[in-house]
N, C-alpha and C positions, 0 to 999 in steps of 0.2 A: 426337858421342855423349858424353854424361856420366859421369862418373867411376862405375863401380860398385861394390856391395858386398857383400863375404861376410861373413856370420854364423854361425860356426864351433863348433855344439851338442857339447860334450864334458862327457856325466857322469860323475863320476869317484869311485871308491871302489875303491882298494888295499891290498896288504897287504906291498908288495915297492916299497921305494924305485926312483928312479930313469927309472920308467917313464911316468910325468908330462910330464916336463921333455922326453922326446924326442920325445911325439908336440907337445906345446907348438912347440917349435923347426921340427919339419915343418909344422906350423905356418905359423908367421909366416917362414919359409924360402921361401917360396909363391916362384915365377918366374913372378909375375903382375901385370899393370895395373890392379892394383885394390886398393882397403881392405880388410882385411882385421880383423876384430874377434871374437875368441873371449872365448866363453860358458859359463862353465866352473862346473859346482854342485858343491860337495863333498857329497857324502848321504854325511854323519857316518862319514868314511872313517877306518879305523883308522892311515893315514898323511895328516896333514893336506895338501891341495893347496897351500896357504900355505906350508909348510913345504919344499914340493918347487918352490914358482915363485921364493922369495927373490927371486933376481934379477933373472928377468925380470921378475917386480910392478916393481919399479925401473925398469928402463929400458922396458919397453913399459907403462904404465900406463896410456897412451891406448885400448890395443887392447883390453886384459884386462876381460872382465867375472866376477867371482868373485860366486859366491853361495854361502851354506854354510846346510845343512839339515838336519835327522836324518833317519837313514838310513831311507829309505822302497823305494828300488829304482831299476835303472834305468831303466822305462819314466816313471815319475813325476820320478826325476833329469829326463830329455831334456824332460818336459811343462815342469819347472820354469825350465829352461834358455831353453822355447822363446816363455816368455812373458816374460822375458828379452832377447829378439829385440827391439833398436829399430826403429821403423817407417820409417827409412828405409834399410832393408835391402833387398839387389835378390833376392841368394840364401841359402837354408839350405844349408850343410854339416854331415853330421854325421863326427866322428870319436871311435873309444871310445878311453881314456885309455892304453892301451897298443899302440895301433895309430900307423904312422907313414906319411904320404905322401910318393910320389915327389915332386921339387920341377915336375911340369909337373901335376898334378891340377889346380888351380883354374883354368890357363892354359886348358887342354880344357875345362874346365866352362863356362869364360869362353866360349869360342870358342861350343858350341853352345847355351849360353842366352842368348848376343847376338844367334841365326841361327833363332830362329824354334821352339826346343824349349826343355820345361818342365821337362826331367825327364833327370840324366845321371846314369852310372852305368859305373865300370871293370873289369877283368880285378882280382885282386888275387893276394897267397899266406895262404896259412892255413896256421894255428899248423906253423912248422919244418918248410915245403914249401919245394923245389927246383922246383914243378914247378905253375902259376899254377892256378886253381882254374876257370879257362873250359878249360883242359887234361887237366885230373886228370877233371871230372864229363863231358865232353863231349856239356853242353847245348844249346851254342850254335856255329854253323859261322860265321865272322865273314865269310867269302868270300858267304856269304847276303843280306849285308848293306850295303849304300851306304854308300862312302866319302863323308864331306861334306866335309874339309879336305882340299888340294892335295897338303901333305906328311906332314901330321902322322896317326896312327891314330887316326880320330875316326870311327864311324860313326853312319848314322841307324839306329834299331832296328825292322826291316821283317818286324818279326810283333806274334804279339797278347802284350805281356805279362801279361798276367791269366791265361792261358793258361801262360805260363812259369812264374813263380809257382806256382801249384796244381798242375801237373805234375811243372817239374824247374825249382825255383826257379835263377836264377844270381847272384842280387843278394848284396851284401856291405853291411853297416849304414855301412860307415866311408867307401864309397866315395858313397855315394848325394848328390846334391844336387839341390836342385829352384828351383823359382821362387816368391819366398816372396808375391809380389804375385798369382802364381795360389792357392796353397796357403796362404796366410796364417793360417787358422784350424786347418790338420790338426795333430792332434793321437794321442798313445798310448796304449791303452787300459789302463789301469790294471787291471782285475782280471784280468788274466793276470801273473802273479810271473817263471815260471822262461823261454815260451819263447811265442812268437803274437803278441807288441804288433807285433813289428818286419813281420810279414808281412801284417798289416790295413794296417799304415800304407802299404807299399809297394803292397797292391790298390787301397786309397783314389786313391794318385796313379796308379796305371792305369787306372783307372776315370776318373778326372780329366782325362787327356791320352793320345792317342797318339802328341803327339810328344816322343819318347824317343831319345835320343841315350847312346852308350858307346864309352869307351874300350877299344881293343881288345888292350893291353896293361897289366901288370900296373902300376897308378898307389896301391900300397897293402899294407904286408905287415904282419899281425895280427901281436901281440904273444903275448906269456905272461905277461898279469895274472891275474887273478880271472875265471873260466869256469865256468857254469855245467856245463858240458860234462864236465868234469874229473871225475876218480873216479867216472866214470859205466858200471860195468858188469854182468855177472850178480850177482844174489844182492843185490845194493843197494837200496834204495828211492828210491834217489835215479832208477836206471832206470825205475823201475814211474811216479812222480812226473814225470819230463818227459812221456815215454807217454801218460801219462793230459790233462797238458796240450795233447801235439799233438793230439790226439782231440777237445779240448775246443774249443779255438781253429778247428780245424776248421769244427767243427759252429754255431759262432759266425758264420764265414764263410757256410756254406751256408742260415743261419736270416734273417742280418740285410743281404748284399751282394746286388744283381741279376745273376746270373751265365746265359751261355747254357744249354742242355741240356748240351753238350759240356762245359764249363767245369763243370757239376753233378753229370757222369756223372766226369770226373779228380776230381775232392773225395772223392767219395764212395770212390773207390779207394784213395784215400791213407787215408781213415776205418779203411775194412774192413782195411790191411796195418797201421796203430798198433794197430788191435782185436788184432790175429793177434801183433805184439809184445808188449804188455800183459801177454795170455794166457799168452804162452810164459815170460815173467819170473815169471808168478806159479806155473805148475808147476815151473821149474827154484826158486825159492824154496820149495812146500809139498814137493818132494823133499828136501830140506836142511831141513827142519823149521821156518821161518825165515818167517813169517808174518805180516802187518802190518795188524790188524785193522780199524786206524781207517784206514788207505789203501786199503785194499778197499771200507770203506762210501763213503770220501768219492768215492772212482770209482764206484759204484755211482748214486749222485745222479746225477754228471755223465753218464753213459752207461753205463744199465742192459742194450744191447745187447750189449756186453764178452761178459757171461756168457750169454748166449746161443751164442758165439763158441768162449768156455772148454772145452766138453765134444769139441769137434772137432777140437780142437789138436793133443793126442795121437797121433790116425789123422794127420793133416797131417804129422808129426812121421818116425813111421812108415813112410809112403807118402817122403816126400823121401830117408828115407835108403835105402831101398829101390832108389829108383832110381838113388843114385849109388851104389849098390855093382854095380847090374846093370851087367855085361859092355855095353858098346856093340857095334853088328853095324857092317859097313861096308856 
C-alpha cells in the first residue's frame, strides 16, 4: 500500500498568544505512517500566525502551508484552506487553531480510511471539561456499535447519521476527517457568519457515505481561543443573533437537503424549540427595556413564523413554572 496523506485544514484568527503553536505541535506530533501536511490561512488575525510558528516555519517548512487573508470568517477561512488542499492528498483533517489532538488521532483515521470507510470521527472534551462530551450529552451508546480494530477503540458507526445530526448532533469540527478523493469538492457555505456551515458540511458527507467510522475515546480536547459561544447570555444580542441563525440554517437544511419524513419531522422540532428560545430572549429583553430594532426586522426576513410563536410564550412560561412548583403525588 502507498504511502498516505493528511491535509490538515487549520483557520486561524486569535487574540491570545500561544494557542497556535500547540495545536500546530499536535499536529505534526501525529503517531502516524503517514505525511502529514498542514494548511493553515491566517483571516487577518490580530495575532499573526507567522509570528506564532517562528520556528516551526524553519524546521517543518516542508509540511507548512501558510496563507494569509483579510479577515473574512471561519467558514470562508476552512473554504480558503481547502482549495489549498494539493491534489495528491488521501485525507482532509480539520483542526480549529486552539484545539489540540491526542497523539493516536490520525493513527485511528488511518486505520479506518485504509478499511473501507469515508468518513471518521472521535469522543473529544469541550472547553474545561473532565468529562468527554460522548459522556456529558449521552447521545451515543458505543456498545451499540461494532468494533472494527482488534485492540484499539475504533468503531463502525451502525446508525443513520443524518439522523444524529438533526436530532442530537455528536460531531466535534476538530475531530472530523474524511476522504478527500470521495469528498474532494465539499465545501462551507459561506453565508452563514456565526453558527450552520459546520452542520451542512457534516449532512453533506452523510448524505455522501454511510460508512462512517469513530473513535470511541476522547482523541481531542477544545481550547479557549476566540468562541463565538462566549458572552453568550440573557439580555445580549449576541443570544437573540446565534438563535436566529440556528433557525436559519435550519430551515436551509429542510429547503435545500433530501431528508426522510422522519429526518423532516426531527428538523422541524429543533425549528419550533430556537422559535421558543428566540422568543423568550426577546421578552426577557423588552422586560428590561433593551430592545434591538434592526435585529427583530433582520429575524423577521429570515423567519416571520417567530412572531407567530411570541405571543404564546408567556402562557408557556407560566404553565412551566407552575408545574415545578406543584407538589408532586407518589
Amino acid at each position: 500500500m502507498s504511502r498516505k496523506k493528511f491535509s490538515v485544514v487549520i483557520p486561524f484568527f486569535q487574540r491570545k498568544t500561544g494557542l497556535l503553536i500547540q495545536a500546530v505541535q499536535s499536529a505534526l506530533g501525529q503517531d502516524v505512517d503517514a505525511d502529514i501536511e498542514l494548511v493553515i490561512v491566517d483571516d487577518g488575525s490580530p495575532i499573526s500566525a507567522e509570528s506564532e510558528l517562528k520556528d516551526v516555519l524553519r524546521t517543518h517548512k516542508d509540511q507548512i502551508v501558510l496563507v494569509k487573508q483579510r479577515n473574512a470568517g471561519c467558514y470562508p477561512a476552512s473554504n480558503t484552506a481547502l482549495e489549498h488542499v494539493r491534489p495528491d492528498t488521501d485525507f482532509v483533517a480539520f483542526l480549529d487553531s486552539d484545539d489540540v489532538w491526542t497523539k493516536d488521532h490520525l493513527r485511528h483515521a488511518l486505520f479506518a480510511l485504509t478499511n473501507g470507510y469515508e468518513f471518521y470521527f472521535s469522543d473529544f472534551y469541550q472547553l474545561n471539561q473532565t468529562v468527554s462530551a460522548f459522556n456529558r450529552a449521552k447521545r451515543i451508546n458505543v456498545a451499540d456499535h461494532k468494533k472494527i480494530h482488534p485492540t484499539e477503540p475504533i468503531h463502525s458507526f451502525d446508525a443513520d447519521m443524518v439522523n444524529q445530526i438533526i436530532s442530537g448532533n455528536i460531531l466535534g469540527t476538530s475531530t472530523v476527517v474524511y476522504s478527500y478523493n470521495k469528498f474532494r469538492d465539499i465545501r462551507y457555505r459561506t453565508e452563514f457568519v456565526h453558527t450552520g456551515g459546520e452542520y451542512i458540511l457534516w449532512l453533506q458527507l452523510a448524505l455522501g457515505t454511510s460508512k462512517i467510522a469513530f473513535g470511541a475515546l476522547p482523541e481531542c480536547t477544545y481550547g479557549g481561543g476566540v468562541n463565538i459561544y462566549s458572552d453568550l447570555g440573557w439580555g445580549t444580542d449576541k443570544y437573540l443573533t446565534i438563535a436566529s441563525d440556528e433557525i436559519r440554517y435550519r430551515k436551509w437544511i429542510a429547503a435545500n437537503l433530501k431528508l426522510s419524513a422522519k429526518q423532516r419531522s426531527a428538523l422541524n422540532r429543533k425549528i419550533h424549540e430556537k422559535r421558543v428560545h428566540f422568543s423568550q430572549g426577546v421578552l426577557h429583553n423588552a422586560f428590561h427595556r433593551n430592545i434591538n430594532m434592526k435585529l427583530l426586522s433582520r429575524h423577521l426576513k429570515i423567519d416571520p413564523r417567530t412572531f407567530f410563536v411570541l405571543p404564546v410564550v408567556p402562557g408557556m412560561i407560566v404553565l412551566n413554572r407552575f408545574r415545578r412548583a406543584a407538589p408532586s403525588h407518589p
